[in-house]
Each structure stands twice: as structure tokens, then as C-alpha cells.
C-alpha positions as CSV (number, residue, x, y, z in Angstrom):
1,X,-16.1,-16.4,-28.6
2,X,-17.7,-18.4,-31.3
3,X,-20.8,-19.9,-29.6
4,X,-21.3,-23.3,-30.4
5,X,-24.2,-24.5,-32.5
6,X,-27.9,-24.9,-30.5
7,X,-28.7,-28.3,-29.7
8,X,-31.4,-30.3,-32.0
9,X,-31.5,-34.1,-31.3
10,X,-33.6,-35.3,-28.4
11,X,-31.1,-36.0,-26.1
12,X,-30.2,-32.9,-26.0
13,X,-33.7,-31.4,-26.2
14,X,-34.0,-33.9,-22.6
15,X,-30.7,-32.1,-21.8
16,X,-32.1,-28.8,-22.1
17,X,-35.2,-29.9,-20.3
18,X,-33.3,-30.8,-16.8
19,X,-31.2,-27.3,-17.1
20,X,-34.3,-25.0,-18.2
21,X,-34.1,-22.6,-15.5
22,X,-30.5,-22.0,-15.6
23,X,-30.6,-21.8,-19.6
24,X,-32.8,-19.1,-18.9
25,X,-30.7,-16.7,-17.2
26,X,-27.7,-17.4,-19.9
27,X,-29.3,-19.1,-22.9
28,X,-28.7,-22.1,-25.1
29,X,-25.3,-20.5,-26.1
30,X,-24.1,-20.0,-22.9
31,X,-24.8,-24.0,-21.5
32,X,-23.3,-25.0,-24.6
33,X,-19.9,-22.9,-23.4
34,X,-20.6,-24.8,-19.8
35,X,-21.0,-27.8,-20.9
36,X,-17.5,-27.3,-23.3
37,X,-15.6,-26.9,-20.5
38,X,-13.2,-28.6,-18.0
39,X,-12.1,-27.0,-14.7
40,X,-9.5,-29.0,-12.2
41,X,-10.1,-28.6,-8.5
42,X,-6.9,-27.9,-6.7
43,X,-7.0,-29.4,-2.9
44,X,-9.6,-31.1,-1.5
45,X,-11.4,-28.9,0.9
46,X,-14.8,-27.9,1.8
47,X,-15.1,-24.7,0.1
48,X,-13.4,-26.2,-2.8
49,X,-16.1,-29.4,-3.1
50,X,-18.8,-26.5,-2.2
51,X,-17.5,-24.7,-5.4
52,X,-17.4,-27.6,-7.6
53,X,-20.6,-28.9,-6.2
54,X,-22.2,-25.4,-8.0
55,X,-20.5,-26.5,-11.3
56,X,-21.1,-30.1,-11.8
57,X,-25.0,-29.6,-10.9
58,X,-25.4,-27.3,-13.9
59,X,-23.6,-29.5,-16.3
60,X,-19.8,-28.5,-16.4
61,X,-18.3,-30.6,-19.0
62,X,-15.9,-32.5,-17.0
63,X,-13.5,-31.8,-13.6
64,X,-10.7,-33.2,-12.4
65,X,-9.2,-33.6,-8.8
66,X,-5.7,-33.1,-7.8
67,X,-4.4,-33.5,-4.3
68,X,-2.0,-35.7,-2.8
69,X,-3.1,-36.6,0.7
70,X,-5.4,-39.4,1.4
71,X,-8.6,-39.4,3.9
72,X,-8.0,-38.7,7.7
73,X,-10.3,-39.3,11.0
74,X,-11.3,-35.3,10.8
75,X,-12.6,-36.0,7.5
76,X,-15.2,-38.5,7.7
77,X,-17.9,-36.8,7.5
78,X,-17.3,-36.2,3.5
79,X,-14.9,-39.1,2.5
80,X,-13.9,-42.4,3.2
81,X,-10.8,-43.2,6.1
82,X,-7.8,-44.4,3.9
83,X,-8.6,-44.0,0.4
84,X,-7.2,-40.9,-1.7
85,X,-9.1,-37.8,-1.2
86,X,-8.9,-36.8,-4.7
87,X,-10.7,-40.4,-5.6
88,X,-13.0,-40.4,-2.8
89,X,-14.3,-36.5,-3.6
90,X,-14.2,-36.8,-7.6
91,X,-16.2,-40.0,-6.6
92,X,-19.0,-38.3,-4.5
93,X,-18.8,-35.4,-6.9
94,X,-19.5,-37.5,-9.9
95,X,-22.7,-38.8,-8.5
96,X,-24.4,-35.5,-8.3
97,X,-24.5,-35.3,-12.2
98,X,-23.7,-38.5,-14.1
99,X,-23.6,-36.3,-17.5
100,X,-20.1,-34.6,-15.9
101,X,-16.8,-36.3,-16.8
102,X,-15.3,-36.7,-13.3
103,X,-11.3,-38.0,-13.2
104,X,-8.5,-37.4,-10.4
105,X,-5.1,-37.1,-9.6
106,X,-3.4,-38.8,-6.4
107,X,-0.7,-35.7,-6.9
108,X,0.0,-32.7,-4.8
109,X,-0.1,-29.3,-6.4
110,X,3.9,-28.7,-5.3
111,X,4.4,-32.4,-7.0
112,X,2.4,-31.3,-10.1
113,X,4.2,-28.0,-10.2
114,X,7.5,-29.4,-9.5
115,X,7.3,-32.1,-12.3
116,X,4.7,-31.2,-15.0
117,X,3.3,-28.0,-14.4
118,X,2.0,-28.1,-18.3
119,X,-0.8,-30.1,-16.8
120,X,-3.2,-27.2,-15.9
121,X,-2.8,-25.5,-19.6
122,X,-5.2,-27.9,-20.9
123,X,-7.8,-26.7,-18.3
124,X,-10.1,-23.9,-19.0
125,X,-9.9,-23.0,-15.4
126,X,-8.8,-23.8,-12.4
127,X,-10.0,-23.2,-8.8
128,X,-7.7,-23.6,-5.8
129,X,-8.4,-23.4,-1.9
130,X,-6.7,-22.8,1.1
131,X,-3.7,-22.8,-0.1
132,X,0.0,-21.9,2.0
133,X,1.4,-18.9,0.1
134,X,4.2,-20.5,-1.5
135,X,1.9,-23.1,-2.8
136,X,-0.5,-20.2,-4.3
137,X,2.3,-18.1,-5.7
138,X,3.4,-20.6,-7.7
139,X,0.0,-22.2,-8.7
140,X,-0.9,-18.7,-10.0
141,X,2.5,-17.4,-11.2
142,X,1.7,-20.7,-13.7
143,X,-1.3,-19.8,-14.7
144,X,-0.6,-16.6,-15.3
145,X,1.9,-17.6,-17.8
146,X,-0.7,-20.4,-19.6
147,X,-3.5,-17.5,-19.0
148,X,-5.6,-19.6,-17.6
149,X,-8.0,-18.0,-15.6
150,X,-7.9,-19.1,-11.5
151,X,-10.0,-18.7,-8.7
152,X,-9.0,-19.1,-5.0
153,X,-10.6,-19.5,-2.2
154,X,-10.4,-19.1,1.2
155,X,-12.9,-20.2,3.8
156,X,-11.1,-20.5,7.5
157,X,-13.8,-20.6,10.5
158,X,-16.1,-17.0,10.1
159,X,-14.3,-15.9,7.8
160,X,-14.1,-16.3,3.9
161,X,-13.0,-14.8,0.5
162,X,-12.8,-15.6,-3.2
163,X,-9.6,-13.8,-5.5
164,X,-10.2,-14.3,-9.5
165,X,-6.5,-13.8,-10.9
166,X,-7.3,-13.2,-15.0
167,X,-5.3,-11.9,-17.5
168,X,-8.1,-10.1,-19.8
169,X,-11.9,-10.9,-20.0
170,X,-14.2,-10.2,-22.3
171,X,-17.8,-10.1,-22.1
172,X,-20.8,-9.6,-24.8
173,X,-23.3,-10.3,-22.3
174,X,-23.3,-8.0,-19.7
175,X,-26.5,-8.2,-18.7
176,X,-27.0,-4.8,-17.1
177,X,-29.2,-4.5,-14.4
178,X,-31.4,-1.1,-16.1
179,X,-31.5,-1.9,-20.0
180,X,-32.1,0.7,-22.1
181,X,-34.5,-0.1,-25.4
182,X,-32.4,1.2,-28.1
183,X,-35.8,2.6,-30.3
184,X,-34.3,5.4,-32.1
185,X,-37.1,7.4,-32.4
186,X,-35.4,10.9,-32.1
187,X,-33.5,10.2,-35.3
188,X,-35.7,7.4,-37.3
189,X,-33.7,5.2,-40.3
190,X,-35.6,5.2,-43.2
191,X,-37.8,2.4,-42.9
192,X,-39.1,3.5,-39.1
193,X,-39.6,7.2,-40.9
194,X,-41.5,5.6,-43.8
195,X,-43.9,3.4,-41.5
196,X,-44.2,6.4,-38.6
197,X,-45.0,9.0,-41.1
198,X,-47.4,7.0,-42.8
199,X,-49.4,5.6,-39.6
200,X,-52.2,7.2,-37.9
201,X,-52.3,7.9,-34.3
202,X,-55.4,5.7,-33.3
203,X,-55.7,4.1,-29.1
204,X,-55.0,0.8,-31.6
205,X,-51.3,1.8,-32.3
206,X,-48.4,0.8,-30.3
207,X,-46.8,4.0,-28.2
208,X,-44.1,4.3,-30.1
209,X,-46.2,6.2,-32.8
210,X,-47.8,8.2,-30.5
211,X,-44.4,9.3,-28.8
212,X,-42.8,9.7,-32.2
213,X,-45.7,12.0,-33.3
214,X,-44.8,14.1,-30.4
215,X,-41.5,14.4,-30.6
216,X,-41.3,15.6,-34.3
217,X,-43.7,18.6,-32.6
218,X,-40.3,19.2,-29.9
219,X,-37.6,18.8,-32.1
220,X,-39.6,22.0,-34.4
221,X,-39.8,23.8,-31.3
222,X,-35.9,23.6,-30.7
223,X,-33.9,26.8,-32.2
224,X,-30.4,24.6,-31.2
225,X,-31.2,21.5,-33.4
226,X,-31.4,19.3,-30.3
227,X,-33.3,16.0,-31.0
228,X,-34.3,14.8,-27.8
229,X,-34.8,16.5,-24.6
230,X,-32.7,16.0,-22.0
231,X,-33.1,17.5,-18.3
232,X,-36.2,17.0,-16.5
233,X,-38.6,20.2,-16.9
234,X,-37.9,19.2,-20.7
235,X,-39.6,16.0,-20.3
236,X,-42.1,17.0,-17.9
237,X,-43.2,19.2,-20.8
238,X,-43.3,16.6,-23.4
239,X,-45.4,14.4,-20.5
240,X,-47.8,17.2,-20.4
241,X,-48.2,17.9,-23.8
242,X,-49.2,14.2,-24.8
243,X,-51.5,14.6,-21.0
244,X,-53.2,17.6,-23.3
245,X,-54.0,15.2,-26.6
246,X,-55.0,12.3,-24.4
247,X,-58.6,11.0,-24.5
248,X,-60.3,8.8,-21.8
249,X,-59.2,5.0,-22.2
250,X,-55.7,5.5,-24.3
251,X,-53.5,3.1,-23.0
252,X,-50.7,3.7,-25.6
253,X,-50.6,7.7,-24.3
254,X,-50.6,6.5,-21.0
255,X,-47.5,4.3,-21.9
256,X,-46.0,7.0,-24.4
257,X,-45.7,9.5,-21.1
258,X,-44.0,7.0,-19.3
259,X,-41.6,6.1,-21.5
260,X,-40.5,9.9,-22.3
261,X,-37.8,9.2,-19.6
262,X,-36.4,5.9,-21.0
263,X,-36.7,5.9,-24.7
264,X,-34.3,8.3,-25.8
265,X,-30.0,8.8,-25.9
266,X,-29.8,5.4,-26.5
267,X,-27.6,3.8,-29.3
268,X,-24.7,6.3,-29.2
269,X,-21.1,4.6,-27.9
270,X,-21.2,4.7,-24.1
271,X,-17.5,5.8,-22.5
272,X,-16.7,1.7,-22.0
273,X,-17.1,0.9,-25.8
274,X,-15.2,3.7,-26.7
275,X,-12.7,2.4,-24.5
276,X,-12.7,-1.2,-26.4
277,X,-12.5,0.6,-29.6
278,X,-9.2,2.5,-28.4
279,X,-7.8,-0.2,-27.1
280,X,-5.0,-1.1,-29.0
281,X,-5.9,-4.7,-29.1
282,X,-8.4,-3.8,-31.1
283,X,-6.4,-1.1,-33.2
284,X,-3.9,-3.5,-34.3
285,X,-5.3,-6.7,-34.9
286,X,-3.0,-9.9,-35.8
287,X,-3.4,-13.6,-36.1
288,X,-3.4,-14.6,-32.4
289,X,-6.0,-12.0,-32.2
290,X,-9.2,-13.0,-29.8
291,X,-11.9,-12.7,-32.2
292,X,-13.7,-10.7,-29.6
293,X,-11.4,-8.1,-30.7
294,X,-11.4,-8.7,-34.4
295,X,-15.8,-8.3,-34.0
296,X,-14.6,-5.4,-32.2
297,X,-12.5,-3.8,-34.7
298,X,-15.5,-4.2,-37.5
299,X,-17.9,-2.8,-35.0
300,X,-16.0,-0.2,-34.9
301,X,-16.0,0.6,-38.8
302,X,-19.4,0.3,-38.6
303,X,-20.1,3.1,-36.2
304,X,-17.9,4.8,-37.8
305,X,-17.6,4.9,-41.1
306,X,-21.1,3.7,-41.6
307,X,-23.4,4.2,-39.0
308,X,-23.3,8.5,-38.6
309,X,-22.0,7.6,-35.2
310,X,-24.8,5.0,-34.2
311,X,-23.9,1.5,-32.8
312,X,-26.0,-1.1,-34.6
313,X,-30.0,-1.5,-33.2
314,X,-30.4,-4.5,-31.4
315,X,-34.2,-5.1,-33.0
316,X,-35.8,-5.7,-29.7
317,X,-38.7,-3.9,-28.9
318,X,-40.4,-3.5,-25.1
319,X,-44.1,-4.9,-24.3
320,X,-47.2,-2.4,-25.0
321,X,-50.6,-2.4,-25.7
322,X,-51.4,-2.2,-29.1
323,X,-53.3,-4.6,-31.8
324,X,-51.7,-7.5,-32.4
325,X,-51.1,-6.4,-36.5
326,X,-49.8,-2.9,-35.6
327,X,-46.9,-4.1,-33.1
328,X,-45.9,-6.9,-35.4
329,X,-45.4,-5.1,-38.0
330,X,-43.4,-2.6,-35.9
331,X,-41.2,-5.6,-34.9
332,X,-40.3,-6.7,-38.2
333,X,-39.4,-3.6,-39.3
334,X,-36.9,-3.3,-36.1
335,X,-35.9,-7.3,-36.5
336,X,-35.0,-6.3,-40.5
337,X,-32.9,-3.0,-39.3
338,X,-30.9,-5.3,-37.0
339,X,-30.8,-8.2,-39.4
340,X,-29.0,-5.4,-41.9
341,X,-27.2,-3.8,-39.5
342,X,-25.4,-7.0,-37.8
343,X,-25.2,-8.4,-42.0
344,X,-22.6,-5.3,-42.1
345,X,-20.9,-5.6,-39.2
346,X,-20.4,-10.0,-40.3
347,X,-19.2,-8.8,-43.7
348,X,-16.4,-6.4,-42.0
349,X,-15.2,-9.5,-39.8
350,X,-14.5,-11.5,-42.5
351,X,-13.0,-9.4,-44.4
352,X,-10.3,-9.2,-41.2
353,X,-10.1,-12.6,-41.4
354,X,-9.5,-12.8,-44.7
355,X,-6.8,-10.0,-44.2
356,X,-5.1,-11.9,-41.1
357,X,-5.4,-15.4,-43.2
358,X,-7.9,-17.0,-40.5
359,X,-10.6,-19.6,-41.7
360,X,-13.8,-17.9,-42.4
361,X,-16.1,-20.2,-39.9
362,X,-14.1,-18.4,-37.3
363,X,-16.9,-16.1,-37.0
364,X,-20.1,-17.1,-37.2
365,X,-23.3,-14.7,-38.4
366,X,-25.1,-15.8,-35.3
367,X,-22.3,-14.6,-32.9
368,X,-22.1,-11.6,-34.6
369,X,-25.6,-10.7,-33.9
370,X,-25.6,-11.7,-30.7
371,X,-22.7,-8.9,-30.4
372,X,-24.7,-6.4,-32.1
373,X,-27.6,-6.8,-29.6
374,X,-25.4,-6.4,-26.9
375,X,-22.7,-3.9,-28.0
376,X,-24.2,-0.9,-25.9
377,X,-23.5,-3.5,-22.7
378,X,-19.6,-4.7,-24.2
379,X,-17.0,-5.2,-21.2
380,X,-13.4,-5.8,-21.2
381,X,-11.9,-6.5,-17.7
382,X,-8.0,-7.0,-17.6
383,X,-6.8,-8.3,-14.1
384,X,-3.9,-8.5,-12.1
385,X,-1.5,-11.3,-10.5
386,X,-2.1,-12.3,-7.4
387,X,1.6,-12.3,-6.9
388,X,1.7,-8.5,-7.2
389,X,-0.1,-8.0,-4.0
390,X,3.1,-9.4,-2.2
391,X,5.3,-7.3,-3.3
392,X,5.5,-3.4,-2.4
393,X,2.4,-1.8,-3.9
394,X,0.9,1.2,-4.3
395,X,-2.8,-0.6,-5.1
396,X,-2.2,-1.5,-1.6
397,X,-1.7,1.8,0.2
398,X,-5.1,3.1,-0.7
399,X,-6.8,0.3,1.7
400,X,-4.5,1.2,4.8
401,X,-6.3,4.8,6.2
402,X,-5.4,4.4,9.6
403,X,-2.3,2.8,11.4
404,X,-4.3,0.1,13.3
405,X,-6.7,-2.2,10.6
406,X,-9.5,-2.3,11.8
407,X,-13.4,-1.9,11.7
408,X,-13.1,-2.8,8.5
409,X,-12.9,-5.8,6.5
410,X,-10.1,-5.2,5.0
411,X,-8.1,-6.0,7.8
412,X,-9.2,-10.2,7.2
413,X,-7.4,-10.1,3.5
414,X,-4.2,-9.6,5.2
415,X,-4.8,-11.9,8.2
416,X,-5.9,-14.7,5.9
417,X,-2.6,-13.9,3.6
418,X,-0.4,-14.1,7.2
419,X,-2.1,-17.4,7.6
420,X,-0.8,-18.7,4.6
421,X,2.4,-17.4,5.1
422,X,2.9,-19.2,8.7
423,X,1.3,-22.3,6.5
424,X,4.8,-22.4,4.6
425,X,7.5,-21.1,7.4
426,X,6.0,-23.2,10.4
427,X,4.7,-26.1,8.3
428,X,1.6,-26.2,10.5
429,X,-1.6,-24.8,11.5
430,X,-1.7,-21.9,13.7
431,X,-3.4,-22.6,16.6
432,X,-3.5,-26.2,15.8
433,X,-1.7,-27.2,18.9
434,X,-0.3,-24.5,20.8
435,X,-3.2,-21.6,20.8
436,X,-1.2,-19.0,23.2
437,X,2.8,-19.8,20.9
438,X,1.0,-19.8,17.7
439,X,-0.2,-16.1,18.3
440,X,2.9,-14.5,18.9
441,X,4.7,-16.7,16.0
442,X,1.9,-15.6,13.7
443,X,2.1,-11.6,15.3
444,X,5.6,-11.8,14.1
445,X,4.9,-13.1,10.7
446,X,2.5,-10.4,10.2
447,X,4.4,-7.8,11.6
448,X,7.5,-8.7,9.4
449,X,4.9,-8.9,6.2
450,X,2.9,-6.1,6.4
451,X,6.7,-4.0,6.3
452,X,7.9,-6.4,3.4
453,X,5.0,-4.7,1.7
454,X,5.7,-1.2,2.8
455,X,2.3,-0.8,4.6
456,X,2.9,1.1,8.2
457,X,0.2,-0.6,9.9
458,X,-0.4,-3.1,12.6
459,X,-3.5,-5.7,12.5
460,X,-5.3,-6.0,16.1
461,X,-4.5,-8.9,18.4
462,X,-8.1,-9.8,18.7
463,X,-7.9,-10.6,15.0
464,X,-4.8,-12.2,15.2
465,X,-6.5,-14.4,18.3
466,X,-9.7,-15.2,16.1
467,X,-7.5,-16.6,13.5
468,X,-5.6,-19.1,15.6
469,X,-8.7,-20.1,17.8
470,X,-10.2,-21.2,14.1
471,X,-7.2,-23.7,13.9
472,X,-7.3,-24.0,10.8
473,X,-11.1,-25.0,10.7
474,X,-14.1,-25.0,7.9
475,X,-17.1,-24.3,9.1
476,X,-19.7,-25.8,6.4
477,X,-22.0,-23.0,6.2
478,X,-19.5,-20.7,5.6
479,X,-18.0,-22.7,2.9
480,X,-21.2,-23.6,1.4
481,X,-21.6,-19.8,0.7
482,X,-18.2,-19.1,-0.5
483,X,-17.9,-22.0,-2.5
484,X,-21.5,-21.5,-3.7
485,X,-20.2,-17.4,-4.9
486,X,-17.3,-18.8,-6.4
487,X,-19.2,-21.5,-8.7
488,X,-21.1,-18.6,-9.5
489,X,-17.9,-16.3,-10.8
490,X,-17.0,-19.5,-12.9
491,X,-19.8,-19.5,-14.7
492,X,-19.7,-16.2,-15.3
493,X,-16.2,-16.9,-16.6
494,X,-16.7,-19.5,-18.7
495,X,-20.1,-18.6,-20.2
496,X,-18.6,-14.4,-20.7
497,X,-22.0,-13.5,-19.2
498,X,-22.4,-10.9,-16.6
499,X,-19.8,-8.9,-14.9
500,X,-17.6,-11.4,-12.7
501,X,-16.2,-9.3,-9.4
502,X,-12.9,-7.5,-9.7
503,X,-11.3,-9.0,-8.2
504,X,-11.4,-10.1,-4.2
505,X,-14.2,-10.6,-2.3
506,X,-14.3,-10.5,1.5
507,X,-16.9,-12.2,4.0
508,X,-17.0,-12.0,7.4
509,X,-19.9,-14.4,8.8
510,X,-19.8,-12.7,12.4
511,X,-21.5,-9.9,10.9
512,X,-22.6,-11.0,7.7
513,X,-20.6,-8.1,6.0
514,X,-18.8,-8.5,2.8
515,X,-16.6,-6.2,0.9
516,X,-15.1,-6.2,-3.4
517,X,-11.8,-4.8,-3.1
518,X,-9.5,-4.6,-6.5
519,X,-5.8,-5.5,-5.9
């Protein structure tokens, strides 16, 4: 979790230059994590080239190619005839970022499994595609054990879908989608009180003094103690009554009535950081302990023990109109509550350190202000195996609600995972050769799978047909898209920025419908 340190030198600063637009959306920090890491692409493929295509362009530190088979006639429109397909792809890979390591191996998955399966734990993850199932299972029962995170993809004629198999993510960065300025204003610290009581309401200051002024006037009015209000005829009446004070040309009463919805109830724990602090990872801490959860733990005390409740305030203030000297001013005194707030919180995680005998640098004051910012946003997302949703499962029952699957996507997660499995009892493609005896061999397979997993259902001959006319082909726009989604779950994997899907994702190209379905 420690971010590395912000590049300086001018290669770098050219670095940071060619991936601006990207480094906005996840920040020096984050393309610092990107460019750290090394994934290994597992079968060449289209949707698998598609996927590291979307990684190398950013700058992923390095990837490595592993499949055994070499270039046929079907594939010349993307390699060369005769030369390994692991060299010819890392090869045409490479060449779309020269700053990416590139390297290859002329090895099967099965051979890499089979004879040094520690090969993938020096990987920070790996993504896989189109796979047969007994291939997969063991690709991601061995990962599993290295917890190291996988994605697999599948992209088979109209149809497509991406499964991320991790053991436990955690994420700072959630970026949420409707942020909440965390302003405090209902229940001031000292220095906001000081500089609030002390400033005159003039159409110079920012809103926030106006709105304060106002809501010192509600909170007397409240027999129950309540600081803020909290339904909506309660803030349409603190609306109206700054309306009444308001004077032509007042920008910052304009904005103060606005923001009556938004700018209270913020900074108390939210039910999913509660969660973190009950985990017990974060209760009993120990010297293989992520230092997500060690930060955790003194975030916790913090709250707690020091804080009346409150998480720490992020110091970041919203856009308004106001002189240039009043909002500044208002700004530092925020930055210098943060700067304090986030000095506690660093002091707590080294004193865990120091408990659990870890060096000190393992937790760096900028990370842990980072995590204070964010800590209202904090995620922790613990997966399951992908071999779990072959044996009998109640996750499973829930997605079966009538006898026949159909009309719903759904339906394709199990006819892609019948695929697979007449990939490893038939040894071939169904519908490769013999369209009309592939369909009943692969009707069977499904039949005698879908009862292996205790699911009393049937899947529709028409989808059963669709799959073998496909014969095992990629269309490229349909594994242009999956492989482009799947690059983007990577990232968000390997940066711990944004929420990455939990955990399968369906898409069906026919209708341009997709479904997230957690198994």
C-alpha cells in the first residue's frame, strides 16, 4: 500500500507528460503502482492481446507471454506462420510501448503447471483466456494458493465475459461517483469556530460563513439537541430562511441555499468502514499484516479514542465565490486540521509497527494522508474461487428462477463453462467439424453438469446451437471490448483505485446487454 515516491528527474517529468490524461483520473501515485508491476498473459488469444494491448499502452511495467503453440494459417492476420506465438505476440506487443519490458515463454500453461507452477508467484497478476476447464481450474486453484490475483476471459463469437478470482482487495481510492465535502460545519473544531465566529457575513465571504451563521440560528431552535437537519421540510426551511436575509446580487447566499442539502452528516463512519474496523484483520494485527490493515487499525483509535466519533477531515474544500483572501484563508485553516488530523493517525501506525517489530518506512506520512482523505470512501472486497462454482453451490441456486435458462444472460455463464468442459473431454472445438454431432455431445455435457452442480435446469437448444455455430471463433470487436474491460479491472487492481466488479461480468453482443453477477 506504500505508494512509491513522485517522480522528479526529467525523464520522468517527459514520462508523465505522454501519460497526463491517464495520471489524471488515478494520480502520480497510482502510475507509479502501474508502472511497478508485471502481469503474464496466459494463451495467446484475441481477447487476451486486446487486454494486454490496454495495459502496455498506459505503461505497465513489464509482461510476459506464455503459450506453447506456434502460429497457424487462421492466425495471420495478427502473427507470423511458423514462429512461436508467444514470441510473435510479446513482439507486436512490445512495439506499442517501448518503455514496457516485454519477454515470453514457448511453454504451455499445463507444461508450466505440471513442472514449475512457482513461476506465476513472482507475477503481480495474471490474466488468462479461453481456457478448457481443467486448464482454468488448475491455473486458478494456483493462484489462489500464491494469492495472486487473476482475471479470465472469455470472448467466443457474440458472446463474452470477464471472472476476477481475488482473495482480498483493498482499496483507499474509491472514487465514488457523489462525493460528499466533509465541511463540518454543524459541529465546528476549534480553529473553524474561532475564524466563523470572528468573520462577518459580507457578499465577499465564501458560503460557508453564511451557511454556518445560519445554522447556529437552527441548532438554538432545536429542543432535541439535533445539529443538523435532516428530512426535507427541515431543509427547505433553512433554504427559506437564508431566501429571507438575502439581498440582490449575493452569490455566496445563493450558493449557501444550495448546499443545505449536501454539506451536512458527513464525516461520521459510514456502515462499510465500520465493517473494516470490525474486521478481525484489523482487530488482531500481526507481522504478515497488510499495512492497509495496520493504517486501518490506527484509524480506528483515532475515531475512537480521539476524534468524539469523527473520522479525520480530508481538508478539501468545494469551489465558491468569494474574495480570493477570504477563501484562502478558509483553506489553510481546513489543509492545517487535516495536516493534524492525518499527523495522529501516522503517529498511531508506527507505533504498531514498532509493536509488530516492522521497519518504520513501512508507512510513509504521505500514504497515510492520502488514507485520511479518503477514509469515508475505504473498501475491502474479499472474493471467491473460481473453482467453487463447480462444485454444488448454494451462490448458484439464486440465479436459476425458472427450470428453462433463459431470457436472461445468465444462461451464457453456464454455456460458456459447458464449452470449456467439452474443450477437455472431447479435446476439440465444438462445432469445429461436425456442427449437427457436436450439439448433442455438448447437450449431454451440459445436461450431466448442470446436475453435477445440483441446479434442476435445462439451457435452450438454440443456445446450445449458437455456441457450436461460433466454432470456437473470436470475433475482433467483441474481443476488443472485453479485452478493453478487462485491462480496465487490472488497473483498477493494481493501482487499488475504484471499485473493480464482483466478480463476473456477462456480454452478449446480439443485444448489447451485459450483466455483474457475484459467484
Amino acid at each position: 500500500m506504500s505508494s512509491p515516491a513522485p517522480p522528479k528527474s526529467p525523464e520522468l517529468s517527459d514520462k508523465s507528460k505522454k501519460y497526463d490524461r491517464q495520471i489524471r483520473l488515478w494520480g502520480d501515485h497510482g502510475q507509479a503502482f502501474l508502472e511497478a508491476a508485471t502481469i503474464c498473459l496466459v494463451n495467446v488469444t484475441a481477447v487476451g492481446c486486446e487486454a494486454a494491448k490496454g495495459l502496455i499502452l498506459p505503461g505497465i511495467g513489464g509482461f510476459t507471454v506464455a503459450d506453447g503453440s506456434t502460429v497457424k494459417e487462421e492466425d495471420l492476420g495478427n502473427n507470423y506462420l511458423g514462429k512461436s506465438k508467444a514470441l510473435a505476440c510479446k513482439q507486436l506487443l512490445q512495439e506499442l510501448n517501448t518503455d514496457v519490458n516485454g519477454d515470453y515463454v514457448d511453454e504451455s500453461v499445463d507444461y508450466i503447471l505440471a513442472n514449475r507452477p512457482n513461476f506465476f508467484d513472482s507475477f503481480d497478476l495474471v490474466i488468462a483466456s479461453n481456457l478448457n476447464e481443467q486448464s482454468l481450474l488448475q491455473l486458478a486453484n494456483r493462484l489462489w494458493e500464491s494469492n495472486v490475483p487473476l482475471v479470465y476471459c472469455r470472448s467466443l463469437g457474440m458472446l463474452g465475459s470477464i471472472r476476477l478470482q481475488l482473495k482480498e482487495h483493498c482499496i483507499v481510492e474509491a472514487h465514488p461517483d457523489n462525493r460528499q465535502f466533509d465541511l463540518r460545519l454543524e459541529q465546528p473544531f476549534h480553529a473553524l469556530r474561532e475564524h466563523l465566529e470572528a468573520t462577518e457575513v459580507t457578499s465577499k465571504m465564501p458560503w460557508l460563513v453564511v451557511l454556518y451563521k445560519f445554522i447556529k440560528i437552527w441548532q438554538k431552535e432545536q429542543e432535541d439537541g439535533r445539529l443538523a437537519p435532516s428530512n426535507y421540510k427541515e431543509k427547505t426551511n433553512l433554504r427559506e430562511a437564508i431566501r429571507a436575509e438575502m439581498k440582490k446580487d449575493e452569490e455566496n447566499y445563493e450558493e449557501a441555499m444550495k448546499a443545505v442539502n449536501t454539506s451536512f452528516g458527513a464525516g461520521l463512519v459510514p456502515s462499510s468502514l465500520k465493517a473494516i474496523f470490525e474486521d478481525d484483520a484489523c482487530e488482531q494485527l500481526h507481522k504478515k499484516s497488510d499495512i492497509f490493515w495496520i493504517m486501518a487499525k490506527a484509524l480506528k483509535h483515532f475515531v475512537v479514542e480521539e476524534n468524539k466519533g469523527y473520522l479525520p477531515l480530508p481538508g478539501v474544500l468545494p469551489d465558491m465565490t468569494a474574495s480570493t483572501d477570504s477563501y484562502i484563508t478558509l483553506q489553510h485553516i481546513y489543509r492545517q486540521q487535516a495536516l493534524h488530523d492525518a499527523d495522529q493517525v501516522y503517529h498511531k501506525c508506527q507505533h504498531y509497527l514498532k509493536q509488530l517489530s516492522l521497519p518504520a518506512d513501512s508507512i510513509d506520512e504521505r500514504t497515510v494522508r492520502l488514507l485520511c482523505r479518503e477514509a469515508a470512501g475505504m473498501f475491502v472486497l474479499r472474493g471467491t474461487r473460481i473453482a467453487d462454482e463447480y462444485e454444488k453451490n448454494c451462490r448458484l441456486l439464486p440465479l436459476v428462477e425458472e427450470n428453462e435458462l433463459q431470457g436472461t444472460l445468465t444462461v451464457y455463464n453456464f454455456a460458456l463453462r459447458a464449452y470449456e468442459r467439452f474443450l477437455s473431454e472431447c479435446g476439440s472445438i465444438p462445432g469445429e467439424c461436425a456442427v449437427e454431432q457436436d450439439i448433442g455431445r455438448l447437450k449431454s455435457i451440459t445436461s450431466k453438469m448442470l446436475n453435477d452442480l445440483g441446479l434442476h435446469a435445462t439451457i435452450s437448444d438454440d443456445v446450445l446451437h449458437e455456441i457450436c455455430r461460433y466454432g470456437g471463433a473470436e470475433l475482433h470487436a467483441v474481443s476488443a471490448f472485453i479485452g478493453g474491460c478487462a485491462a480496465q479491472e487490472v488497473i483498477k487492481i493494481i493501482t487499488k483505485q475504484y471499485k473493480p466488479i464482483d466478480n463476473t461480468f456477462i456480454y452478449n453482443a446480439i443485444s448489447t446487454e451485459s450483466v455483474t453477477l457475484k459467484l
